[in-house]
N, C-alpha and C positions, 0 to 999 in steps of 0.2 A: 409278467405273470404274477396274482395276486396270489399267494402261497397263506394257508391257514397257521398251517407250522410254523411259519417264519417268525422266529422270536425276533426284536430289537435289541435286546437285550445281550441275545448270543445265546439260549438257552436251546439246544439241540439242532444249529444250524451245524456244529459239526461232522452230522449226520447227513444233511444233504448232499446228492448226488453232483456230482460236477457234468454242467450239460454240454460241456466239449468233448469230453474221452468217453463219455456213457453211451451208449446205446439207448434212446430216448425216443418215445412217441406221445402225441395228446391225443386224448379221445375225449368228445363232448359226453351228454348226457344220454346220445340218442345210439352212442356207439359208433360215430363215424369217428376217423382219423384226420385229425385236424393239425395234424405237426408230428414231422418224420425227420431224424437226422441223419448224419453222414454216417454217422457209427451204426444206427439199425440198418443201414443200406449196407455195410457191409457184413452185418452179420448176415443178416438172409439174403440179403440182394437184389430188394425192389427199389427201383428208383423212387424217387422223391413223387413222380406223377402219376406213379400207376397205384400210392396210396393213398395219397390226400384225399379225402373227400369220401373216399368207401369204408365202407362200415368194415371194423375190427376182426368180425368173428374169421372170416378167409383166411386170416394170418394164422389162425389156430389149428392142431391137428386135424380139426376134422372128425372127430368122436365128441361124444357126448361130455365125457370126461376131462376136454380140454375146457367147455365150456362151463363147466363147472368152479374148474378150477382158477379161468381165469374170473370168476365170480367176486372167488373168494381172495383176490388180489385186490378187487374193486374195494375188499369189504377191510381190509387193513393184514390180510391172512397171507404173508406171502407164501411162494415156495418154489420146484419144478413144475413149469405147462409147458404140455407140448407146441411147438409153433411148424409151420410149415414155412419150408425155406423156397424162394421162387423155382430151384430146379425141379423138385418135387419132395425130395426126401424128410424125410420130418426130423427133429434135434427138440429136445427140451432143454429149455433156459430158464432160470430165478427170474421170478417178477416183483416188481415192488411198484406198489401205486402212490402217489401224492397228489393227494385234494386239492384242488384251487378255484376261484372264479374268472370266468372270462370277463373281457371288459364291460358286458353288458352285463355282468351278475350270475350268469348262469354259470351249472357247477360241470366241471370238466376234470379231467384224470393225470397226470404226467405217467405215463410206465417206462420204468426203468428194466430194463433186459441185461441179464449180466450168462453169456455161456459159460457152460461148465468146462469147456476145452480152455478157457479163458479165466487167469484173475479179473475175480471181481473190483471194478474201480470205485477205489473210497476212498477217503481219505482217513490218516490215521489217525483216531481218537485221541487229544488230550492227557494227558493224565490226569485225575482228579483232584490230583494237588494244583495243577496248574490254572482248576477251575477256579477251587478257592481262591487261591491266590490273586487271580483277576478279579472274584465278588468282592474279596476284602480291601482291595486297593480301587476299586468304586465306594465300597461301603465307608470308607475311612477317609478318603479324599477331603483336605482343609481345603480346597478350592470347591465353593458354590455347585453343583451341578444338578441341575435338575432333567428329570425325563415327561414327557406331555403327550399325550395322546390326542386323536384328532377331537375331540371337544372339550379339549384344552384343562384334562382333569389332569392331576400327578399320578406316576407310575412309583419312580422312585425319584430318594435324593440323597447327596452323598453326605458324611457325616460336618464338612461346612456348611451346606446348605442348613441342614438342622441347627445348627449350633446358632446360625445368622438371622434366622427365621426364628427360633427359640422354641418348636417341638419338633418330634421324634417324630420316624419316618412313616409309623402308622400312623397319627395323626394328618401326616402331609401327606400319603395315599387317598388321592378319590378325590380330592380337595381341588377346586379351580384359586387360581392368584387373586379373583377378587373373594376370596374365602379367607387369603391370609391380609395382605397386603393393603395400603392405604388406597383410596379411590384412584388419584392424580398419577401413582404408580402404576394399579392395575389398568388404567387403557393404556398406557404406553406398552407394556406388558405383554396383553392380548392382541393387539392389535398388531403388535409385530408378529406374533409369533404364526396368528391369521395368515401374513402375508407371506409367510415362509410355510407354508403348507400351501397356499394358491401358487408359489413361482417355485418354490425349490428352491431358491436362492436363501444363503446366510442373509443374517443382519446385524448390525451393531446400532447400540442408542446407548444415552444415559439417563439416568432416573437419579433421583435425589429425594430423602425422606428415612423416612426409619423406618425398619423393617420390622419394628413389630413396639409393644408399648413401652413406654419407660425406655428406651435406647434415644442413642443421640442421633441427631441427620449425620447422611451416611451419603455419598456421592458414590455410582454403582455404573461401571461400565459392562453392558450388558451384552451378549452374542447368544443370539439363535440359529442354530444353525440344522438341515433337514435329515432326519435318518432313512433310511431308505431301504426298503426288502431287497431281494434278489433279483426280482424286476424291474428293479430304478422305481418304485413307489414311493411318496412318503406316506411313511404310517404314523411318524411321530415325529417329535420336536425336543432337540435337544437345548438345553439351555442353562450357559454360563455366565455365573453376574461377577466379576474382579471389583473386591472393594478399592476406590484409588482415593479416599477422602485425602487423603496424605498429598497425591498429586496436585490434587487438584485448587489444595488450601494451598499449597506451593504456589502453584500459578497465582490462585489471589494474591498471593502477598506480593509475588512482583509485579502483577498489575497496577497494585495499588502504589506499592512505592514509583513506580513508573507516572502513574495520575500527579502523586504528592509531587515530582518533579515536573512535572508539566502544569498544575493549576496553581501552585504553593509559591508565591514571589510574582504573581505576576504585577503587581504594583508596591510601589516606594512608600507604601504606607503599611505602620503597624500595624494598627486595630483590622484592617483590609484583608492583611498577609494570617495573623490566625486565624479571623473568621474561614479561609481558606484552607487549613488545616482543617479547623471542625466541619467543614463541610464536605471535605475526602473522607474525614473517619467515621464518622456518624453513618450506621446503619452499614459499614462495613465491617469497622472493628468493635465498635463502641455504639449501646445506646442512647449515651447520654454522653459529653464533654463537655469539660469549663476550661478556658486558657487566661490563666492571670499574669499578667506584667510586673516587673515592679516601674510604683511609677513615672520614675526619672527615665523610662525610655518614650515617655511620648513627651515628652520634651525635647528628647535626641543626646541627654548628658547621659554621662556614667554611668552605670547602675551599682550602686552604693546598700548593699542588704544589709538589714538591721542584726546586727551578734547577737543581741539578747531582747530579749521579751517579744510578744505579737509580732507579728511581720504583717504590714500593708500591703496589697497585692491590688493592683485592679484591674478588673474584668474587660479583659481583652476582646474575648469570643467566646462562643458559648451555641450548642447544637443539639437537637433530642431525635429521636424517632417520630413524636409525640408532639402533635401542633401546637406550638405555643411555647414550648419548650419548658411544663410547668413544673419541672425537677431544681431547677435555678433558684440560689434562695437570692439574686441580685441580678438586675440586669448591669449590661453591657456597658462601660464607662463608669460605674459605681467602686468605689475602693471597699474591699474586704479585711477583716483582721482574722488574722491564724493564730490561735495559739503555738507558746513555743514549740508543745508536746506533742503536735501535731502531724503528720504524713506530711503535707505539703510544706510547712515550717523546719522541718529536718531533712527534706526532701531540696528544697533553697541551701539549706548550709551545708551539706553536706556532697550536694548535687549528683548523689545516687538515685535512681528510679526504686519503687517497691511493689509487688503483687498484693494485694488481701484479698479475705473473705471477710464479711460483714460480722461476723462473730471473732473475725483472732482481734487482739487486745488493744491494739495499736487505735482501731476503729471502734471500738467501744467507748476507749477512753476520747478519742474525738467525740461520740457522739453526746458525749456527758456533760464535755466543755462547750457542743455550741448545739442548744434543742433546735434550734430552725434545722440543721440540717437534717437529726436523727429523725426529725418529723417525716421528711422527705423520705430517706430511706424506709421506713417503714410503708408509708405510703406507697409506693413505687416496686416494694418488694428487688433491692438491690444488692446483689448476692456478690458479688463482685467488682473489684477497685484497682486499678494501677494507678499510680503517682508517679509519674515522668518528669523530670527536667528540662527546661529548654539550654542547651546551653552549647555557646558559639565563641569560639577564638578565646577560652579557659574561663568565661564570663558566663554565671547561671544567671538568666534573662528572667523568667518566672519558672514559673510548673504550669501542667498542663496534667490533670481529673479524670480518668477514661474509667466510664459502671456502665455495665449490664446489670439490665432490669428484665428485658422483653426474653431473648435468648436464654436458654436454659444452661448452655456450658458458660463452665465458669472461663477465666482466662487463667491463659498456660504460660510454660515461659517463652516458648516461641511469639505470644500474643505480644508477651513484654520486649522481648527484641526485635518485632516488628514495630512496637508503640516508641521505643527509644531509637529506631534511623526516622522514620519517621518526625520526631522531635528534633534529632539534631536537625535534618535538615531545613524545619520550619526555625529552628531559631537562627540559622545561617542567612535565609531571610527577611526573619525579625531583627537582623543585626544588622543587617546590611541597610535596612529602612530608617533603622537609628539610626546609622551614621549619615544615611544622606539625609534625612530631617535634620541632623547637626549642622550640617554642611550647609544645606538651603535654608536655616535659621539665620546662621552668624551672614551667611550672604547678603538676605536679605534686610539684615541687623544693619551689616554696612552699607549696603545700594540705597538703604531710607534714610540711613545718617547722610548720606551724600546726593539724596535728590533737597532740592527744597520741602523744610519744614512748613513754611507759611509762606504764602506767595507776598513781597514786596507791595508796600502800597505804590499807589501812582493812580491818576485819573485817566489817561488816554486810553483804557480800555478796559470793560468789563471781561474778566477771565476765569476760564471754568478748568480743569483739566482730570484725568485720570491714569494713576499709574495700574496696570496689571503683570505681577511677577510669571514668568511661564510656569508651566506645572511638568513641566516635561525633565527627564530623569539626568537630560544635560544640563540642568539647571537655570541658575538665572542669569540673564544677559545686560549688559551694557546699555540698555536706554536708558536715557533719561529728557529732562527739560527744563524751562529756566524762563524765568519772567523779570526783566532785569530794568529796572529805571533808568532815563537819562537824561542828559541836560536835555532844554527848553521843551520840558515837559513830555518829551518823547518814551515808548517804549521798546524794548527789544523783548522780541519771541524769539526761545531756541527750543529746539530739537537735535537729537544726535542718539546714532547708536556704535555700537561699538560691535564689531563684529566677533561672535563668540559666545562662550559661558563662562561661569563659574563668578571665582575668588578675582581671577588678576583680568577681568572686563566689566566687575563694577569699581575694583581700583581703577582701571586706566580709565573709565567714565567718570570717577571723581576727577581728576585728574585733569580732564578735559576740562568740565564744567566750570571747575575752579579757574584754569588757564579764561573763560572765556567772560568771565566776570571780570577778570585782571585787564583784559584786551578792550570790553565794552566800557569800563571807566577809562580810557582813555577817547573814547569815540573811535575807535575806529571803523573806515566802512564797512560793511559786509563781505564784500569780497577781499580786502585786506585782514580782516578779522581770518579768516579763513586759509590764508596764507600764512599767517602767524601758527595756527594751529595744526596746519599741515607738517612746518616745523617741528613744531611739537613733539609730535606723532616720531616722525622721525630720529631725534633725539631719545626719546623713549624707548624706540626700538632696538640703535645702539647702545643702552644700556643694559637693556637687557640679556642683548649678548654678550656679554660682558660678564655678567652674572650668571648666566645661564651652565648648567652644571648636569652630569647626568643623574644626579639626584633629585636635581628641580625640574625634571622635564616640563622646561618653560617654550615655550612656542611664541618665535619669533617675529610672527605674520601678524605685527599690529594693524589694523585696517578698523577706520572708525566713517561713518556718515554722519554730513551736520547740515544741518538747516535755520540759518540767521536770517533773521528777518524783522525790521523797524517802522513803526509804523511815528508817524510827527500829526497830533491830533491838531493841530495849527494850519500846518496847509493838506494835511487829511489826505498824505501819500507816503507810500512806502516803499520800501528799500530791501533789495532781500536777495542772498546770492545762498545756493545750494552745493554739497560737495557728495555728489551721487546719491544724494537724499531724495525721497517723494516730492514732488514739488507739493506746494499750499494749496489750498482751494480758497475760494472767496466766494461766500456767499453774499448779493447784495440784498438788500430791504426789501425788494420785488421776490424774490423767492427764486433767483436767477442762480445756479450754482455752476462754477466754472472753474477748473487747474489753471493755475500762472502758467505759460510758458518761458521755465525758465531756462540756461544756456546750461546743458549736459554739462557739471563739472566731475573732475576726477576724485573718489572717497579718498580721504585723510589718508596717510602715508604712503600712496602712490607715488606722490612727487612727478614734477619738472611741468606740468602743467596747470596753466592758469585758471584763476576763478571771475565768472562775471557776473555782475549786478544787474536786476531789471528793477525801473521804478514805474508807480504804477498809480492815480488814483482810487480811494473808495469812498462811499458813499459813507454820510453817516448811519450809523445802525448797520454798517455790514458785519458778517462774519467772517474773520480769518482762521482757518482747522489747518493747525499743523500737526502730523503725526507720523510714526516708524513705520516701516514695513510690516510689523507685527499684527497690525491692523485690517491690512487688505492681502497678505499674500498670507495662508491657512491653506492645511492640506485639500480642503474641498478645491480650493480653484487658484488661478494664480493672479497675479498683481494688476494685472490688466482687467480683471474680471471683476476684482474687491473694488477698485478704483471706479467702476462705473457703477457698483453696488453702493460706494460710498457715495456718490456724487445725487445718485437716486435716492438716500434718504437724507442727503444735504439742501433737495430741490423743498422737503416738508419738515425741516426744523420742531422741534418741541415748544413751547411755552417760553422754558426758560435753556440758559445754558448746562445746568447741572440734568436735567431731563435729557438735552439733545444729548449729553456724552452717555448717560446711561442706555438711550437709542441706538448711539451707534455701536455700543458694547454689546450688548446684548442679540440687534438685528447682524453684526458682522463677525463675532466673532463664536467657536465652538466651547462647548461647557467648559474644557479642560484645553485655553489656548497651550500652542507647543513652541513660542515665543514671545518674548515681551511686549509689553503693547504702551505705550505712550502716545496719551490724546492730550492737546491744547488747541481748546475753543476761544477766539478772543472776540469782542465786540465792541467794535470802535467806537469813538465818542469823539468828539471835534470841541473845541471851544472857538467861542462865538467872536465876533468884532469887538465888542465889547469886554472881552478879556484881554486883547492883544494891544498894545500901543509902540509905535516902530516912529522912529525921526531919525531925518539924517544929519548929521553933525560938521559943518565947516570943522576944515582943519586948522582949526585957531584956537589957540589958549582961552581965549576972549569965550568962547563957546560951551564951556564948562560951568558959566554961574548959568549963563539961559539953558542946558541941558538941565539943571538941579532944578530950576523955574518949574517946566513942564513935567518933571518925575515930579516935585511937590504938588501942582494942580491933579495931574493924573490919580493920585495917589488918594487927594481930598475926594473928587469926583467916586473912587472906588468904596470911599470911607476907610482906609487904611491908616488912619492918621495916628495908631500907632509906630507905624515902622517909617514914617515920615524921614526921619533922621536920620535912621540907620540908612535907611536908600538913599538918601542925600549925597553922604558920605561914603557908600559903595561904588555909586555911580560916578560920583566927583573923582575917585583913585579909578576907573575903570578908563573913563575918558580921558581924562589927563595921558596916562600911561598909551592908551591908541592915538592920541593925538603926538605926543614927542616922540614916541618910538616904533610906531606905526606906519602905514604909510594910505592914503586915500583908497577909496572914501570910506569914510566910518560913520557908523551908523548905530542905534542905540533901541534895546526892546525889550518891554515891559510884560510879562507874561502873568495875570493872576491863575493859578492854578493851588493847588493845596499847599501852596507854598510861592511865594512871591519871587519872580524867575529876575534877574538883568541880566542883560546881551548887552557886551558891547563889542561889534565888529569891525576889523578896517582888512586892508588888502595885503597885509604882510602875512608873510607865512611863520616867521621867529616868533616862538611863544617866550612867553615870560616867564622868571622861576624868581620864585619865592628865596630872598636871604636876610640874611640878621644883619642891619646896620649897625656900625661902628660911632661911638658918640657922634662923633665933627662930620659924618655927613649927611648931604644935602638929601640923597633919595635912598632907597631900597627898603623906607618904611608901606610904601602902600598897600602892597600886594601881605602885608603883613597886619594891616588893619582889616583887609578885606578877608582874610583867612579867620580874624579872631569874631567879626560880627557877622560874617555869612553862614549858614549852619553847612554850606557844603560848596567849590567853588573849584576851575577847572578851566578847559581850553579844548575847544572843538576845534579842527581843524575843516576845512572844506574846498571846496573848487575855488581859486581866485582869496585865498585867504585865511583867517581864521577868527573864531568866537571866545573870547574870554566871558564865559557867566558865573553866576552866584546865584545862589537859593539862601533868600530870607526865611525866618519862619515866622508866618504871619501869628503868633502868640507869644510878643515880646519878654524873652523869659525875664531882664529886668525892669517890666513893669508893677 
């Protein structure tokens, strides 16, 4: 029932009748009876059906004078009418009328009947203090409150309202929200409050903006909620706004330190890890940040700050609101000077953080000592500065800049203790990236000291190779390779990795390499070589525990892969046993690419089982590609999969060999390999008939001047006739020595290669050793003439025998 009287406010609803206890009827406009209660049915005593719907006047005495009277109750006049009660006797009762409309608008009466045999039901008025007291505690209310009417004008508001809004309550009477309030506010605004006048239903939103000029953003949790008559109408709309800026810069700030630890370190690099920084703070705390290093940390040493005068700083990162970033008096990677008397030069020695405003003293006298910047601040209109520290494990790394330009509030000190965890934790980061670029320096300082510097000369093959360090945060691994000369012109290709990271598996790969240089000047086979080194490993391992301490947390589990392999450019076949290594490919001259099948052996330090050799023809001009794991097994696919990738850009070679290794680097492996990668391309070459000259030799003394015969013609025919002599006399103590102490058949061969080769073989297995004769005897000068005119000279062992040779050097150094 829409009631006219009905304040929202509370303004004479005291006065309303309670339509439980009262005696209560509606009459329309036409005088019918349209609503009968239980209490008029027992005052007079007509049922609910014998009234509804008949016209009024019947309930009245019956005289003219009831009629009258009940006129002037219509008209606001109460007093005694007579009414007629259903037995017939007639009683007068007080009337009182109240105006409403029915739902369709038309106007309709409530009458209230109170007998006089009967207190009248009301309720007890108020006291007047009691009213006050409830205007004033609306009127005075510091919590927001606003009243709204259904076309969304203000009624009232309490005295927060006014004070947050910044006029007085007659001003805010009559006034709609987009009368006071910025645009983006008022539909959030109206539009709620719209919707809570169509459902009745409260609502909650939030709104952000300032609530009137010259105030700062203000974060506003807002509740609308429906007022309602005595009919369950809504007439108006109640509306409270709770300022929660405080909350809710709360929550920023753990969001954001929460971001800083989730985006801030996510890689081992410096420069990387602050740009990361200024791209969390920029546009949340900060307009504008600089973050300078000093810059001994992208080196990965110490950071050593200067005591007195300028301090060098460089420019780590750097981030604006403002595209381009053009507040920056220096980009990224440039070194900067501070004066000493500077924020961030006091800010370094002293590694306290500071607040300014662009007028206190500190920043004037900066801007006097360096114009580039003051230029900028003025420019930019920069009203605000903190100077932070970075600094991790009692070491101040750089400073990190943070100004407002754009934002109107300045920074607080909360801004400052969110700008300083923030900083520690970005230099806990930046420190941690120093030390592992320390770490993966001096690594990779030692894994290049201990790969080869310059690959050995030798003619048996043209060789290309490539080392790649991993980029991955376990560091660098144990690969390595080895291109190793040998007698009769032959070469050795090695491979090996070492399983692991760090410090102690580019030691144990020097370690190896070195061992396998030691094992290949002696010739040994492949799968012997390999046996030797399997030792190795072994012994290594026991030392290590040995040493092994809980402070060296040294790890036990030495395990290394090798792959030896010999190619003899002579009879242009090789030799090559594997210890859980990739096998080789071989490319031939036709564009034929194909993996050795070599025999499964066991990686280094597993021990107790054997290693085997496969030999193999190649063509000349083929390719032999040996390389580690690192190359074909990458988190996209696994070893089986690179190996057939590799084998498919093996079948269309490059031009040359330094092209095909950057082919297969590039087509096989990812920007940022997560393992070491060692490639060696080789490209056979064979020497011709006419380099080689081979005789077999009676075993007779007598056979020693015709052996010197045939080296001197051999020798003329080559045009060598410098080292005529010297080979004479090499070949004369080689032969001799296989003939007496030898045993059949021996045989003798001439190798011209970059250096003039002798062989001389017989079928004994006892090699000979070099000693110092004693005046008075007869032998143990040979092998002693032969070590002083050879430039290098030694003893192959083989199937059925062995090889004693000598490398001349065809540029006679005493000629």
């Amino acid at each position: 029932m829409d009631m006219e009287n009905a304040d929202p406010l509370g303004n004479g609803l005291d006065q309303f009748p309670d339509q439980v206890t009262s005696a209560t009827a509606v009459v329309d406009a036409g005088g019918i009876v349209t609503g009968w209660s239980s209490a008029a049915q027992r005052l007079l005593g007509y049922p609910y059906e014998d009234v509804v719907g008949r016209p009024a006047a019947r309930l009245l005495g019956g005289n003219a004078d009831a009629v009258v009277r009940f006129s002037a109750v219509l008209e606001g006049r109460g007093g005694p009418t007579p009414l007629r009660h259903q037995d017939g006797h007639h009683m007068d009762a007080e009337l009182r009328a109240y105006a409403s409309l029915d739902r369709e608008g038309n106007a309709q009466w409530l009458i209230v009947a109170t007998s006089p045999q009967q207190p009248r039901p009301h309720r007890e008025p108020r006291p007047h203090e009691d009213k006050a007291t409830t205007e004033e505690a609306f009127a005075q209310s510091d919590l927001p409150v606003m009243i709204y009417d259904a076309e969304l004008r203000a009624l009232r508001g309490s005295a927060g309202a006014t004070r947050a809004l910044g006029l007085t309550e007659e001003q805010i009477r009559g006034r709609r929200v987009t009368d006071i309030l910025p645009p983006h506010i008022c539909t959030t605004v109206e539009e709620g409050m719209r919707r809570v006048f169509e459902t009745g239903e409260p609502e909650r939103f939030d709104v952000h903006g300032r609530p009137r000029r010259g105030a700062h953003d203000r974060y506003w949790a807002v509740s609308v909620s429906p007022l309602r008559n005595p009919a369950g109408q809504v007439r108006h709309v109640q509306l409270i706004a709770l300022d929660v800026t405080q909350q809710h810069q709360a929550r920023e700030r753990l969001v954001l330190l929460n971001d800083v630890s989730a985006q801030v370190g996510s890689t081992l690099d410096v420069m990387r890890t602050a740009q990361e920084m200024a791209d969390v703070a920029v546009g949340r705390l900060a307009d504008f940040i600089s973050i300078d290093l000093l810059d001994g940390l992208f080196r990965g040493v110490e950071p050593r700050p200067s005591a007195t005068g300028s301090v060098a700083l460089r420019r780590a990162a750097q981030r604006s609101v403002l595209p381009g970033t053009p507040e920056a008096v220096i980009r990224p990677g440039e070194v900067d000077y501070y004066p000493e008397s500077t924020p961030p030069a006091r800010c370094l020695d002293t590694g306290r953080s500071s607040l300014h405003r662009t007028l206190d003293e500190a920043i004037e006298s900066w801007q006097v000592a360096d114009p580039a910047r003051a230029a900028k601040v003025r420019d930019f209109g920069m009203h605000s500065i903190m100077v932070i520290p970075l600094r991790a494990r009692g070491i101040t790394l750089g400073v990190a800049v943070l100004v407002r330009h754009r934002r109107r509030d300045s920074f607080d000190e909360d801004d400052l203790l969110l700008a300083e965890e923030i900083a520690a934790r970005t230099a806990v980061a930046v420190d941690n990236a120093r030390r592992f670029t320390r770490e993966r320096t001096t690594a990779l300082a030692l894994q290049r000291s201990l790969l080869p510097q310059r690959l050995a000369a030798q003619e048996a093959a043209e060789v290309a190779y490539r080392y790649l360090p991993a980029r991955s945060r376990a560091g660098l691994g144990g690969d390595w390779f080895d291109v190793i000369p040998l007698s009769g012109a032959r070469v050795a290709l090695v491979v090996g990795d070492v399983v692991g990271h760090g410090l102690r598996a580019s030691a144990t790969m020097g370690r190896l390499r070195t061992a396998v240089r030691t094992l290949a000047d002696v010739d040994l086979p492949p799968e012997e070589l390999l046996v030797h080194l399997d030792d190795l490993i072994t012994h290594l391992r026991a030392e290590e525990e040995v040493a092994t301490g809980p402070e060296l947390e040294i790890v036990t589990d030495l395990i290394a892969t090798c792959l030896y392999l010999v190619y003899d450019p002579v009879s242009r076949r090789c030799a090559a046993a594997g210890a859980g290594h990739p096998p080789p490919a071989v490319v031939t001259p036709d564009g034929k690419a194909e993996f050795i099948d070599l025999p499964v052996g066991p990686p280094l330090g597993v021990g107790g089982l054997p290693f085997e050799a496969v030999e193999w023809e190649v063509p000349r001009g083929s390719l032999l590609v040996l390389y580690t794991d690192g190359l074909v097994e990458v988190p996209e696919h696994d070893v089986g999969r690179g190996m057939a990738l590799l084998r498919r850009r093996l079948e269309h070679p490059a031009h040359s060999l330094e092209a095909t290794c950057d082919d297969l680097v590039q087509s096989l492996l990812p920007a940022q390999p997560s393992d070491d990668v060692a490639l060696l391309i080789a490209r056979t070459r064979a020497l011709g008939a006419g380099q080689v000259a081979t005789w077999d030799v009676p075993s007779d003394p007598a056979a020693v001047a015709d052996a010197r015969d045939k080296v001197a013609r051999r020798l003329a025919d080559w045009g060598l006739h410098e080292v005529v002599f010297t080979t004479e006399l090499v070949v004369s103590e080689l032969v001799t020595n296989a003939i007496r102490y030898g045993t059949p058949p021996v045989q003798l061969r001439l190798i011209r290669d970059t250096a003039l080769i002798c062989e001389v073989s017989d079928g004994s297995s006892t090699a000979p050793h070099m000693r110092r004769a004693r005046m008075f005897d007869e032998g143990g000068r040979g092998l002693l003439l032969v070590a002083q005119f050879a430039e290098r000279w030694g003893t192959r062992h083989r199937t059925g025998g062995k090889s004693i040779w000598a490398e001349i050097g065809l540029q006679d150094e005493w000629s």
